[in-house]
C-alpha positions as CSV (number, residue, x, y, z in Angstrom):
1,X,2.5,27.0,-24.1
2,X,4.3,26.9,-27.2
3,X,5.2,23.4,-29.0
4,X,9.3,23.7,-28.0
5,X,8.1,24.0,-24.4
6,X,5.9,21.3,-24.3
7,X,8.2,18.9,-25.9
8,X,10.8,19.9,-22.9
9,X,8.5,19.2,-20.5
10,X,7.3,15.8,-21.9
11,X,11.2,15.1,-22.2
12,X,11.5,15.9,-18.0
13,X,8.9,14.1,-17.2
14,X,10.3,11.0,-18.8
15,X,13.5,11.8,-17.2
16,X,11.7,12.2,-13.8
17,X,9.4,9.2,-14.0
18,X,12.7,6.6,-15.4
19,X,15.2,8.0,-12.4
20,X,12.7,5.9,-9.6
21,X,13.4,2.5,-11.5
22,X,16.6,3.1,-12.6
23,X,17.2,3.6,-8.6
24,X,15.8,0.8,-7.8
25,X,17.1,-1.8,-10.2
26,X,20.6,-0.6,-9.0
27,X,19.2,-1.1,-5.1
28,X,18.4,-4.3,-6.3
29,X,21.3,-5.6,-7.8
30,X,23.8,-3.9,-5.0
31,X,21.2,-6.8,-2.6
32,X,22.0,-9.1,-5.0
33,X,25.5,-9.0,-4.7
34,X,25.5,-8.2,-1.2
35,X,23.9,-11.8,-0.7
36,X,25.9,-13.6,-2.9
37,X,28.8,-12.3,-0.9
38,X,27.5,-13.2,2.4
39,X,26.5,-16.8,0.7
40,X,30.1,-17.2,-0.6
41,X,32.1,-16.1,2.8
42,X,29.7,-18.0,4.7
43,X,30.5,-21.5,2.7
44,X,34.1,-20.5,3.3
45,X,33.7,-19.7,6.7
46,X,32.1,-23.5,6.7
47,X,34.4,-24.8,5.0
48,X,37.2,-24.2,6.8
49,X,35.5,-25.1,9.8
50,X,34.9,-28.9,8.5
51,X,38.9,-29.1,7.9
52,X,39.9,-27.1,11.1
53,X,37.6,-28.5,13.4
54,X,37.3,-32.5,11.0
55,X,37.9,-34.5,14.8
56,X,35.1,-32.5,16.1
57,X,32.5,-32.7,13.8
58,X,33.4,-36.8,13.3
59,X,31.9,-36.5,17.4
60,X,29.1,-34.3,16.9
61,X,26.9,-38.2,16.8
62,X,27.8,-38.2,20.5
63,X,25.7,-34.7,20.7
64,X,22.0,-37.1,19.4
65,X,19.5,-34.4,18.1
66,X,21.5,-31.5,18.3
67,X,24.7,-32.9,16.5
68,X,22.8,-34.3,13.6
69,X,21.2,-30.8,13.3
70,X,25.2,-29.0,13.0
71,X,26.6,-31.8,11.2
72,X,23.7,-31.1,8.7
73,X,24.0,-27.7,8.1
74,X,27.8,-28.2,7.4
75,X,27.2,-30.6,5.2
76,X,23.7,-28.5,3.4
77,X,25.9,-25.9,2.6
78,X,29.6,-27.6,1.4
79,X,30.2,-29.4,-1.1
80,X,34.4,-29.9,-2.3
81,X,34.9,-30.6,1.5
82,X,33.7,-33.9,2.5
83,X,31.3,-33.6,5.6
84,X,30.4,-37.3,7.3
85,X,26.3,-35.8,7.6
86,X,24.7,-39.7,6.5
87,X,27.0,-41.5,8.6
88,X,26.5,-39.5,12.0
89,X,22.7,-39.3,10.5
90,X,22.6,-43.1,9.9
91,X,24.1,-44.2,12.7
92,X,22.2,-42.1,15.5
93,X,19.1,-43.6,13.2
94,X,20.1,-47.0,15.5
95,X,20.5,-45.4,18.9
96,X,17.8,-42.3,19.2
97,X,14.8,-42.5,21.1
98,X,12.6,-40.8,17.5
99,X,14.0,-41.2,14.8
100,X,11.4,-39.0,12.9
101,X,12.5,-36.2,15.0
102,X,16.6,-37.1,14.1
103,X,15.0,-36.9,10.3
104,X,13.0,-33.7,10.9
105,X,16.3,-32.0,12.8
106,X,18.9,-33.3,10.1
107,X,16.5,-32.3,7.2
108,X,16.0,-28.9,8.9
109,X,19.9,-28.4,9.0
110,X,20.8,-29.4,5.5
111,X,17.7,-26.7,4.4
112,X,19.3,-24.1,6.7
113,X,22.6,-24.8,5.1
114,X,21.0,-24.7,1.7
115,X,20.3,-21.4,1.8
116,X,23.6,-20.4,1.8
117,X,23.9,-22.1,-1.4
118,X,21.2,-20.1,-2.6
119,X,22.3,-17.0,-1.5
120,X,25.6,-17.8,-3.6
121,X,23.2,-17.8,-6.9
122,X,21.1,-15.2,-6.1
123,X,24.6,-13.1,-6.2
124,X,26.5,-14.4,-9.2
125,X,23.3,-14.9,-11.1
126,X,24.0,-13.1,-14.0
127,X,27.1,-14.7,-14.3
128,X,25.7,-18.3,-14.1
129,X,23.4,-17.5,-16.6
130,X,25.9,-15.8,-19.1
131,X,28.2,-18.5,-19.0
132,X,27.7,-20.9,-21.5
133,X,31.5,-22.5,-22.7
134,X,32.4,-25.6,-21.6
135,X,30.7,-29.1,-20.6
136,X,29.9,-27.7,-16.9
137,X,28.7,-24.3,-18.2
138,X,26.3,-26.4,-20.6
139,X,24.7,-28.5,-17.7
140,X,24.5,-25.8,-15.6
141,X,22.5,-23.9,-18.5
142,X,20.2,-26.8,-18.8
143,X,19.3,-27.0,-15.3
144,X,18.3,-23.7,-15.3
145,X,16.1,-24.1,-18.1
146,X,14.9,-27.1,-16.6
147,X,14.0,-25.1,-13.3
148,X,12.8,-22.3,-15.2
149,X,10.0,-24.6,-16.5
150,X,9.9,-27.3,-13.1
151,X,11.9,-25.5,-10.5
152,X,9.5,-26.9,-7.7
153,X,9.0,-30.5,-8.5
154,X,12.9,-30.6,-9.8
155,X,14.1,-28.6,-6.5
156,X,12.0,-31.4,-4.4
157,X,12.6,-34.3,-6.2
158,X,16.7,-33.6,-5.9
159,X,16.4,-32.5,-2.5
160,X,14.4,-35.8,-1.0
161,X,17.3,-38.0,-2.9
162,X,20.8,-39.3,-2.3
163,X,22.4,-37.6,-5.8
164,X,25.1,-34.8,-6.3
165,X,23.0,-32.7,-8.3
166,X,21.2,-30.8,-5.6
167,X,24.0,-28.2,-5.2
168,X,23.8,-26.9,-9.0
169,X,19.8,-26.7,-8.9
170,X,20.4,-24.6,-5.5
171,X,22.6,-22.5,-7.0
172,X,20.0,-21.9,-10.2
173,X,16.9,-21.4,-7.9
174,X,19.2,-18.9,-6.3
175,X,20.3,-17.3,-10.0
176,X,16.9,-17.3,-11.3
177,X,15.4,-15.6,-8.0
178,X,13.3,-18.7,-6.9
179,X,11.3,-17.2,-4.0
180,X,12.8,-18.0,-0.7
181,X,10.1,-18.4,0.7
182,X,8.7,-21.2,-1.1
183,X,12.6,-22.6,-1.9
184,X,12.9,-22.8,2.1
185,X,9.6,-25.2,2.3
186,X,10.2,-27.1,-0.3
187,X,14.1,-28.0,-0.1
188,X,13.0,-28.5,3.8
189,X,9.7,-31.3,2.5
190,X,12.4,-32.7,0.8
191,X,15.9,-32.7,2.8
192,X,13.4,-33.9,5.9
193,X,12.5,-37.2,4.1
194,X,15.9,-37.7,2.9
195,X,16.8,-37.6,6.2
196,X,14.3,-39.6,7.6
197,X,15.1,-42.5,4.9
198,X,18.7,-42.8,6.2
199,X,17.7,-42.5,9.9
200,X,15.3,-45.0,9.2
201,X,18.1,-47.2,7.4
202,X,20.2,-46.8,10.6
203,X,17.4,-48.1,12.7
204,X,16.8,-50.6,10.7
205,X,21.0,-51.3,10.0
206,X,20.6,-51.5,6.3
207,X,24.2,-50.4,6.3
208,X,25.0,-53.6,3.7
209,X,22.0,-52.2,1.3
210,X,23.8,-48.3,1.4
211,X,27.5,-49.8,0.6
212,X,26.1,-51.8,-2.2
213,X,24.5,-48.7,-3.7
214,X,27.9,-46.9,-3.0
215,X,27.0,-44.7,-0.5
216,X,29.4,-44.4,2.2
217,X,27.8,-44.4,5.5
């Protein structure tokens, strides 16, 4: 085999062995925005649910367990549309039979409905993380650098609080590929005693403590 020949097969076999992963990092990213898509229609979708069916979903407390659990997804997965989730949450706290179990059900919903969220990063990822002009671009790029180093204890920690900020750090686990997995478990740990802590507060009718830390219930 002369030294032309071999260099053409060497070149080939390049060619041959790049084509696989080339392949599959298109696969990948067509997934990627294929869930981001189905993230985005589906907070659309449940968005214009909240404002088409608002007298509905104010009466989903009269449903106990299983209202708590739609009103939560709703409200896990919307954020510009207002959803009443902690008062149908809080008051049901004072009239259920377990309240543990009306945490565990609303903590499961707002999880479920976090994963839309997630999905919505996991599409535009490359965008959130190219995007650095402007005050919200800026926070957003320091959250992500912040979960980059502490997504699980940050992802909990935000999840198991009353605070806006869950939202963005849902939409950066999503962007920096945060297994889903282990983003499902934790956001559900921590949306379960979130939700337990206002059932409980309904139980207990703290209602007084809630509006003097300016949280409408």
């Amino acid at each position: 085999m002369t030294a032309e020949k071999k260099v053409c097969h060497s070149a080939e076999e390049i060619e041959t062995d790049s084509t696989p992963a080339e392949q599959v990092s298109q696969s990948s990213s067509k997934q990627a925005y294929l869930l981001g898509a189905v993230g985005i229609i589906a907070t659309l979708l449940m968005a214009a649910a909240v404002v088409y069916f608002r007298d509905f979903i104010q009466g989903l407390g009269g449903y106990g367990y299983l209202g708590a659990f739609f009103i939560s997804i709703l409200g896990g997965c919307t954020f510009i549309i207002p959803v009443p989730m902690l008062a149908v949450v809080f008051a049901l706290g004072g009239v259920v039979t377990y309240t543990w179990l009306l945490g565990f059900v609303s903590g499961l919903g707002e999880t479920i409905g976090a994963v839309i969220i997630y999905m919505t990063g996991y599409g535009g990822g490359t965008a959130l993380r190219q995007r650095k002009e402007g005050k919200m671009q800026a926070l957003m790029g320091r959250l992500m650098a912040l979960m980059e180093k502490r997504g699980s204890i940050t992802l909990f920690i935000l999840a198991a609080i009353l605070n806006p900020f869950f939202y963005p750090a849902a939409l950066a686990a999503g962007a920096l590929h945060f297994g889903m997995r282990r983003y499902f478990f934790i956001c559900l740990a921590g949306k379960t005693i979130k939700g337990m802590t206002v059932a409980y507060a309904g139980f207990l009718g703290l209602r007084g403590l809630f509006n003097l830390l300016g949280i409408p219930v």
